[in-house]
KEVEX-431003 format. One record per residue (C-alpha): x, z, y; residue in one letter. Coordinates in pm, 1 decimal, m for minus. Example, Ala and Ser with C-alpha at 12.3 -4.5 7.8 and 13.67 -1.06 7.14 Angstrom:
<torlos>
+----------+----------+----------+------+
!        x !        z !        y ! code !
+----------+----------+----------+------+
!   1230.0 !    780.0 !   m450.0 !    A !
!   1367.0 !    714.0 !   m106.0 !    S !
+----------+----------+----------+------+
</torlos>
This chain:
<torlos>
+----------+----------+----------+------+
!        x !        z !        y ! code !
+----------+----------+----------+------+
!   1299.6 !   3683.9 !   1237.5 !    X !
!    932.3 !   3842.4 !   1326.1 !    X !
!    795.7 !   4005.0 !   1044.8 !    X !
!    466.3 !   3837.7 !   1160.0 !    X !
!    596.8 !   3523.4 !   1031.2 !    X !
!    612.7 !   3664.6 !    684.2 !    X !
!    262.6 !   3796.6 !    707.7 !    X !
!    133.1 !   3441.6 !    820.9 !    X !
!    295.5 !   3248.1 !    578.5 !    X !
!    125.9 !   3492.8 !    332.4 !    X !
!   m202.5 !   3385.1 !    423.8 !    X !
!   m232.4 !   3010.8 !    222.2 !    X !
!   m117.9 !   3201.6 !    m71.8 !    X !
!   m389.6 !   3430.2 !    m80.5 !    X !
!   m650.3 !   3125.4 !     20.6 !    X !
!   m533.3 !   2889.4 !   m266.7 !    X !
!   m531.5 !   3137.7 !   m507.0 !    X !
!   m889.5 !   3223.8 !   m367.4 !    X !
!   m973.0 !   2873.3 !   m395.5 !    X !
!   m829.0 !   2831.1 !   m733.2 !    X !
!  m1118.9 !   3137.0 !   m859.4 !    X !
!  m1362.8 !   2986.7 !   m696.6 !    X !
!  m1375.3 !   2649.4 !   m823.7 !    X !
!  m1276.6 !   2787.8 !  m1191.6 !    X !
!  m1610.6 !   3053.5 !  m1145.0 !    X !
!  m1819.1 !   2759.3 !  m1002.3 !    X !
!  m1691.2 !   2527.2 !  m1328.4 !    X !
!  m1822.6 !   2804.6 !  m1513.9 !    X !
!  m2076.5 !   2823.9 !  m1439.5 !    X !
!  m2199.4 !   2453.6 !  m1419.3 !    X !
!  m2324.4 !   2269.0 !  m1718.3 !    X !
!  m2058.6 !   2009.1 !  m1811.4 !    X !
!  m2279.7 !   1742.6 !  m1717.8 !    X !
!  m2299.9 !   1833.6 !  m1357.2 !    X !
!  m1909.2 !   1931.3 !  m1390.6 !    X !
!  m1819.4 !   1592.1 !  m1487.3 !    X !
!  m2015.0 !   1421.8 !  m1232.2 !    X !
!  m1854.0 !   1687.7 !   m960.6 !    X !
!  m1487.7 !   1655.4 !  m1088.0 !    X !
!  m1538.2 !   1238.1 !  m1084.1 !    X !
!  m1365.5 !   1179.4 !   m716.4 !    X !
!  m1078.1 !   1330.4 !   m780.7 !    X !
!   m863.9 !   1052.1 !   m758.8 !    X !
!  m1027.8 !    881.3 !   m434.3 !    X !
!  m1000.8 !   1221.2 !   m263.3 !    X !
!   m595.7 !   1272.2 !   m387.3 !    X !
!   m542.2 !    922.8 !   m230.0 !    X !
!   m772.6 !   1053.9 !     95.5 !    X !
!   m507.1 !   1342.0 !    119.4 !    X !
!   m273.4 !   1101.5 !    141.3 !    X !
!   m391.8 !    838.3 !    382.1 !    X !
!   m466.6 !   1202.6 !    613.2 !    X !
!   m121.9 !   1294.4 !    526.0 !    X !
!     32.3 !    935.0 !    659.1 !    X !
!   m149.6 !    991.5 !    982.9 !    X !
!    m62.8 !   1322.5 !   1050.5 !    X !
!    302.5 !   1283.0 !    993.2 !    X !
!    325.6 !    943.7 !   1161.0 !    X !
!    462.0 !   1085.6 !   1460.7 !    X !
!    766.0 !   1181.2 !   1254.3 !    X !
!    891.5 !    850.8 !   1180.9 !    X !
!    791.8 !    711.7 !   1561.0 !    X !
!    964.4 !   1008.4 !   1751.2 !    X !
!   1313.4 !    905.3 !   1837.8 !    X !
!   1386.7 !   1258.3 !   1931.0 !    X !
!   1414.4 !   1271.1 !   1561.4 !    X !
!   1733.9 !   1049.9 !   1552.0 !    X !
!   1829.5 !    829.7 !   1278.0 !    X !
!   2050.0 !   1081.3 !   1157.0 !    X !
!   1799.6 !   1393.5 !   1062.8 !    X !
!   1611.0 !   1118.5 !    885.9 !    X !
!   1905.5 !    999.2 !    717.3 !    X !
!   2088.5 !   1316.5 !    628.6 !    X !
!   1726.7 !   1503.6 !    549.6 !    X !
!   1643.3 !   1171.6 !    272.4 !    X !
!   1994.9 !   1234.4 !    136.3 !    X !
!   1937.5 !   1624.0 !     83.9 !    X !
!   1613.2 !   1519.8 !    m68.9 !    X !
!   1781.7 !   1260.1 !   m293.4 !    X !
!   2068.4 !   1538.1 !   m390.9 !    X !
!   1753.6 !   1776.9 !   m469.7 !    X !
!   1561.8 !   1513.0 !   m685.6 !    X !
!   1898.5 !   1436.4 !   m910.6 !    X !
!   2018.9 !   1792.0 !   m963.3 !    X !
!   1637.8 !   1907.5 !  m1030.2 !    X !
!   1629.4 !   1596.6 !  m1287.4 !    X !
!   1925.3 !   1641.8 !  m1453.0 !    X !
!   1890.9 !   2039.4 !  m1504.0 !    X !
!   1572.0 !   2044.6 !  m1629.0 !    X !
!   1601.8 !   1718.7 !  m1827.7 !    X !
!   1579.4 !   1857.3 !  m2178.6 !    X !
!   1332.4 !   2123.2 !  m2103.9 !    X !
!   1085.4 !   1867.2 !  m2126.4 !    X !
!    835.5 !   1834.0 !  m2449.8 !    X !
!    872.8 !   1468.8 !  m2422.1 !    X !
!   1225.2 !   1237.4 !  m2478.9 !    X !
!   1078.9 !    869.9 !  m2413.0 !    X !
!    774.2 !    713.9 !  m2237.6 !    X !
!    544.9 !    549.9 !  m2511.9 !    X !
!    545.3 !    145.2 !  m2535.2 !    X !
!    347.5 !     m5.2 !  m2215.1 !    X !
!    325.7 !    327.3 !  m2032.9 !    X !
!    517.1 !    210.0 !  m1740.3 !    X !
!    209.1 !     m5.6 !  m1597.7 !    X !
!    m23.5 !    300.9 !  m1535.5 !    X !
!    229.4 !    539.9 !  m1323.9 !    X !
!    348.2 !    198.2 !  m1168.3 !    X !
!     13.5 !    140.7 !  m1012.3 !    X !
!    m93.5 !    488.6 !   m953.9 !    X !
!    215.5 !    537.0 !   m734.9 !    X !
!    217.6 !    200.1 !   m579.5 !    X !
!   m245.5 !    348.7 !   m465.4 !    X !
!     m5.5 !    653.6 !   m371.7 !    X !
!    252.6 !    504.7 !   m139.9 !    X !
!    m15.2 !    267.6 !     m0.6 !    X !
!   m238.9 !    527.2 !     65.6 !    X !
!     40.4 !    721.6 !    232.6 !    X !
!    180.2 !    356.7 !    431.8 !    X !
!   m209.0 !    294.7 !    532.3 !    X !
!   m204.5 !    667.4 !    747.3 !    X !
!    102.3 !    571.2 !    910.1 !    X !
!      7.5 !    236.0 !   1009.1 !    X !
!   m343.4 !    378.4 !   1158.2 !    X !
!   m142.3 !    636.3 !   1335.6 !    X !
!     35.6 !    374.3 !   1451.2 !    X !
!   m271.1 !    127.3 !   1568.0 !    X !
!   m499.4 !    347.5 !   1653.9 !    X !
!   m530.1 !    518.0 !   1993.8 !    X !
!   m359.7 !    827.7 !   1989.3 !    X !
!   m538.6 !   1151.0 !   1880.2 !    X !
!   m861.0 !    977.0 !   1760.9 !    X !
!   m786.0 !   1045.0 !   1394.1 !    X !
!   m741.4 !   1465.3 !   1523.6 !    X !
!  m1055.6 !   1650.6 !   1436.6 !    X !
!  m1242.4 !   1418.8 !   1247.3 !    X !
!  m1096.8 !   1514.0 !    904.0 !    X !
!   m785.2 !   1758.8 !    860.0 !    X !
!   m538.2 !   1692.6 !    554.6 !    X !
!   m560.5 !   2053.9 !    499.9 !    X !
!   m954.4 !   2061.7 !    417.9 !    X !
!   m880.4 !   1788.0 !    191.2 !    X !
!   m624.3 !   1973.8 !     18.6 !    X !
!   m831.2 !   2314.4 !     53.1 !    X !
!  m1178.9 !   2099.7 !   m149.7 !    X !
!   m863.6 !   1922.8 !   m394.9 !    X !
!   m739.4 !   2266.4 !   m474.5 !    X !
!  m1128.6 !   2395.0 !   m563.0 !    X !
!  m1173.2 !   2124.8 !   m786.4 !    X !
!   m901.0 !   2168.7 !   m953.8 !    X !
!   m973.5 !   2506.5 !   m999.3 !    X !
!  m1315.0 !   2375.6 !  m1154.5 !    X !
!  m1091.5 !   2155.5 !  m1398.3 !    X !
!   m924.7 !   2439.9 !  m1530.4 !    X !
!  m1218.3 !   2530.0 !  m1719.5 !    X !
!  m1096.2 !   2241.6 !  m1966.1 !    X !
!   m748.1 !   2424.4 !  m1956.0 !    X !
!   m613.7 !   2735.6 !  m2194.9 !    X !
!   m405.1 !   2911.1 !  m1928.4 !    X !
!   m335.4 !   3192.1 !  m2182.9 !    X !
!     16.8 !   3271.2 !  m2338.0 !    X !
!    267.0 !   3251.1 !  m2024.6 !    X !
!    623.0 !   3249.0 !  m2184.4 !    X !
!    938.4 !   3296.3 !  m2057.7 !    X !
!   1004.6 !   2938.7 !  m2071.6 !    X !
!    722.8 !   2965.9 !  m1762.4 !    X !
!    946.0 !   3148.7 !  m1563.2 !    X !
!   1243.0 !   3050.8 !  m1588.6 !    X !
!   1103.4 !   2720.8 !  m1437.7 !    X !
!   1142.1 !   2827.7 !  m1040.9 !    X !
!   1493.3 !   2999.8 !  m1133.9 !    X !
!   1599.9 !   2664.2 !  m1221.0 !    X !
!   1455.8 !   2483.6 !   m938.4 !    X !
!   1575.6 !   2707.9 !   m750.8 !    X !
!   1980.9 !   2668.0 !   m920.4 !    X !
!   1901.3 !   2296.2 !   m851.7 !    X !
!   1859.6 !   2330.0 !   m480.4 !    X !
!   2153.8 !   2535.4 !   m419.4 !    X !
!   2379.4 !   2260.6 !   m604.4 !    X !
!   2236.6 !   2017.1 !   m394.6 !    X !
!   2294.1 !   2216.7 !    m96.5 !    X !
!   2677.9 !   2278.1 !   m184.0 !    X !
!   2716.3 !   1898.2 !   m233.1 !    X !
!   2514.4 !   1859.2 !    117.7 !    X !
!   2765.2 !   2049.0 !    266.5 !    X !
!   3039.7 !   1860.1 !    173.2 !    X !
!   2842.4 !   1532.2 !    273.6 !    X !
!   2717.3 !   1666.2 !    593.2 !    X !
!   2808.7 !   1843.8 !    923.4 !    X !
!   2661.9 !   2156.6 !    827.0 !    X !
!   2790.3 !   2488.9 !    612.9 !    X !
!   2674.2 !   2571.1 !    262.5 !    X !
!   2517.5 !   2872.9 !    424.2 !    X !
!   2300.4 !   2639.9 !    668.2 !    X !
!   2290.7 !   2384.8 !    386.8 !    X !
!   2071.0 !   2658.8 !    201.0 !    X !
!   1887.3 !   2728.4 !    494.2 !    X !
!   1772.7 !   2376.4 !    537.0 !    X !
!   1623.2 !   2403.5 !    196.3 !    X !
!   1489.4 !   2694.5 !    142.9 !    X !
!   1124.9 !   2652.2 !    169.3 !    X !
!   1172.0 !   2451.7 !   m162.8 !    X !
!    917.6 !   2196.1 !    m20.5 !    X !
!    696.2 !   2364.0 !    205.4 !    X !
!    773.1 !   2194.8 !    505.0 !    X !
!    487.5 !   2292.9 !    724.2 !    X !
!    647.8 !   2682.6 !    692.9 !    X !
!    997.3 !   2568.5 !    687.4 !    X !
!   1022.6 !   2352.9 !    982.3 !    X !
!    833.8 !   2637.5 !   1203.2 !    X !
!   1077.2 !   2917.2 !   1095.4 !    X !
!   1401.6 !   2734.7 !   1133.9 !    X !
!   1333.2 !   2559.0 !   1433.4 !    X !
!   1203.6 !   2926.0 !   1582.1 !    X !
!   1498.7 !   3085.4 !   1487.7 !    X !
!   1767.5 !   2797.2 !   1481.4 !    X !
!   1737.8 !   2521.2 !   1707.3 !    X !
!   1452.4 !   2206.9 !   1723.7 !    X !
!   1725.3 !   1976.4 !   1545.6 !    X !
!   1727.0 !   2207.7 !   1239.2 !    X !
!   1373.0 !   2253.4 !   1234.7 !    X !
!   1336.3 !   1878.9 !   1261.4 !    X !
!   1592.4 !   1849.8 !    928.2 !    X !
!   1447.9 !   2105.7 !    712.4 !    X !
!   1097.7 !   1959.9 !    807.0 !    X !
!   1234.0 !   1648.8 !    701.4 !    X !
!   1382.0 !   1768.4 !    400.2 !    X !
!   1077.7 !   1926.6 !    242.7 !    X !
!    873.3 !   1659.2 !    355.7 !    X !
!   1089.3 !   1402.9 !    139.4 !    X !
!   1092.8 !   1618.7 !    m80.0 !    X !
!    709.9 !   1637.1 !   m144.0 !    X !
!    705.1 !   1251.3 !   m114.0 !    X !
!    988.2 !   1199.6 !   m366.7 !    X !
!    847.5 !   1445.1 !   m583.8 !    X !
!    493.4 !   1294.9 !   m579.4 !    X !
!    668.2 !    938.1 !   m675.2 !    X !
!    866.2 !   1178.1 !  m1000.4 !    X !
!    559.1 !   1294.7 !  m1112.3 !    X !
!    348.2 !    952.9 !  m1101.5 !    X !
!    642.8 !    761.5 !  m1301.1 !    X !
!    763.1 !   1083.1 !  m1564.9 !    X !
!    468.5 !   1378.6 !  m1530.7 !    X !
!    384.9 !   1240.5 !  m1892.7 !    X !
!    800.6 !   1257.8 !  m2040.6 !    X !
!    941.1 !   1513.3 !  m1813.7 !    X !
!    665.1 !   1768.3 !  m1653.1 !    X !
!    917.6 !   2046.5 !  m1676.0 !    X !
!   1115.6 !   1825.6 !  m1459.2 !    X !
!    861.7 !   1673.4 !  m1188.9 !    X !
!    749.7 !   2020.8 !  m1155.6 !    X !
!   1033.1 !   2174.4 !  m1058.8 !    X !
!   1113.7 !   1904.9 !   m796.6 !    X !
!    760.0 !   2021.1 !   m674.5 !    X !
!    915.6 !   2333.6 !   m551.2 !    X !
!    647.6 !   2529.5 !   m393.6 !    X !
!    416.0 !   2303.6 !   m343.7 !    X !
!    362.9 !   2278.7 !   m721.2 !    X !
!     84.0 !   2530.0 !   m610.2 !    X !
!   m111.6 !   2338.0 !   m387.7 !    X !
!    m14.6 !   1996.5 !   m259.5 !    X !
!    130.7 !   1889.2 !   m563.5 !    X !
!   m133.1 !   2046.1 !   m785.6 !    X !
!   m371.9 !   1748.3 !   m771.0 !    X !
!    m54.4 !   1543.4 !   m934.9 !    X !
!     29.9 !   1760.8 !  m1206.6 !    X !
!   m326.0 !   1763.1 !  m1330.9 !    X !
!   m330.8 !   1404.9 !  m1322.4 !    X !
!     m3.5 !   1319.6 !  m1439.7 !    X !
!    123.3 !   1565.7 !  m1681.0 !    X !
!    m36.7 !   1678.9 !  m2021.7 !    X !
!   m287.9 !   1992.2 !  m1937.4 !    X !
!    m57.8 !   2307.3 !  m2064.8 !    X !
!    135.2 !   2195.1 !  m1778.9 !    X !
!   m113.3 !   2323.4 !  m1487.1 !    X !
!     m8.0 !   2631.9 !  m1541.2 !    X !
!    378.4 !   2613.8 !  m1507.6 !    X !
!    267.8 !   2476.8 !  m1171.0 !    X !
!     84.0 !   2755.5 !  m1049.4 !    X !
!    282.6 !   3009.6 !  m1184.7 !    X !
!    651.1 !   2803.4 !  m1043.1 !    X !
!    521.6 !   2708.8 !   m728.1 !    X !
!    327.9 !   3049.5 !   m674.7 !    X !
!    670.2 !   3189.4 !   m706.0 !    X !
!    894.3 !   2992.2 !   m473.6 !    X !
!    585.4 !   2989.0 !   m234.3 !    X !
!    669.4 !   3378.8 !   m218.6 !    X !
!   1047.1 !   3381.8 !   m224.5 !    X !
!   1056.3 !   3094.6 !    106.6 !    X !
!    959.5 !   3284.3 !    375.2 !    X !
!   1125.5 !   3584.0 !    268.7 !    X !
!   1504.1 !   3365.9 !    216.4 !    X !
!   1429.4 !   3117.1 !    531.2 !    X !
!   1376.9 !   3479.2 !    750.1 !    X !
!   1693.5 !   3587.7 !    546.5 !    X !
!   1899.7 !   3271.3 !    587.7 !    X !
!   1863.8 !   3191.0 !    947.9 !    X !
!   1981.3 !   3510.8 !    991.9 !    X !
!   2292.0 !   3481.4 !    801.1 !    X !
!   2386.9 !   3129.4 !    936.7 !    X !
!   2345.0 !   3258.5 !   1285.6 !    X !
+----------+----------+----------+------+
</torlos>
């Protein structure tokens, strides 16, 4: 693997984290008035990021070079991810029970979520092709979500980072390697490729790049697929248990705890929890790259 593609994949890291500053300087350094009234839209521009997201990935579920069975196999690796992530990191969680006639609010802010999401596919779908491209970009979305949060953590005491921090992504990370040993007994692949497959702990616009570079256009496909559910299901965890089990949702995160999923967290889970996100998914974002290069090497 090119060393280049390390050095790339290095480059959102650095521009979230620049983002991140820059909205917490600009919260600042605005009276909270004018922060309230610029932190409002939050939630109308987290279900914009979706809708974007829908469109952009609607080719994915209308390519039949796909196949039925990268879709299939990738949901199952994502299903094997979301119950070994759950049931490690279960009882790290502050929280044992949801409080009496909590279900109705994650209920509805995931059903905005997954029509949001539906409502992208379905214009990718209707609309003539490439007439969505360069009017808006998911990834500007994200990039103005990520600032704001960064504004929001003004509100936030980031301060004393315990160990209990950091053993977060070494968990997530045990999680996805049982998964991937129970993948390989499920699936036509090797527990060596199994791990491959995974290892951009839900960054799927690095890992499906790098794998289907190195590998083959299948695999690429799979692990694309893979993350992607992965995001999705995760998105889903935190909307229905960021208040009982953040410890949890954010480890199913994975990477994008740092960015993509960062919008959710803030919403969904209690505020001490913003920065197990950042500092989790700031980890696995570095580790992928390095263990996808690593990996496709090995299963070669």
């Amino acid at each position: 693997m090119k060393k280049g593609w390390v050095m790339t994949s290095l480059l959102p890291i650095a521009s979230v984290l620049a983002l991140l500053l820059f909205g917490f300087a600009v919260g600042k350094a605005l009276p909270p008035a004018y922060l309230r009234l610029m932190l409002k839209p939050i939630s109308i521009v987290v279900l914009l990021l979706l809708f974007l997201m829908g469109s952009e990935f609607g080719s994915v579920f209308t390519d039949k070079s796909l196949g039925g069975d990268i879709i299939k196999r990738a949901l199952l690796f994502a299903l094997l991810i979301t119950g070994f992530t759950a049931a490690l990191l279960y009882r790290k969680s502050g929280k044992r029970a949801a409080q009496s006639g909590s279900f109705w609010t994650p209920f509805f802010g995931c059903f905005k979520a997954v029509v949001a999401f539906s409502a992208g596919v379905a214009a990718y779908c209707l609309l003539p092709k490439g007439s969505l491209e360069g009017m808006l970009s998911s990834t500007h979305v994200l990039y103005v979500l990520i600032f704001l949060v960064g504004a929001d953590l003004v509100h936030f005491k980031l301060g004393g980072f315990s160990r209990r921090i950091f053993l977060l992504p070494i968990f997530a990370m045990a999680a996805t390697v049982a998964a991937g040993f129970v993948f390989s007994l499920l699936a036509p692949y090797s527990f060596v490729q199994s791990l491959m497959l995974s290892a951009g702990f839900g960054w799927f616009s690095l890992s499906g790049p790098m794998v289907g570079g190195a590998v083959s256009a299948e695999m690429g496909a799979l692990a694309f697929m893979i993350d992607f559910f992965r995001e999705m299901l995760s998105i889903v965890f935190l909307y229905f248990f960021g208040k009982t089990q953040p410890v949890a949702a954010i480890g199913l995160s994975g990477a994008a705890a740092m960015d993509s999923a960062l919008p959710f967290v803030k919403e969904n889970c209690e505020p001490e929890y913003v920065k197990y996100a950042i500092v989790s998914g700031f980890i696995l974002t570095l580790i992928a790259p390095v263990l996808i290069s690593f990996l496709t090497t090995v299963a070669h």
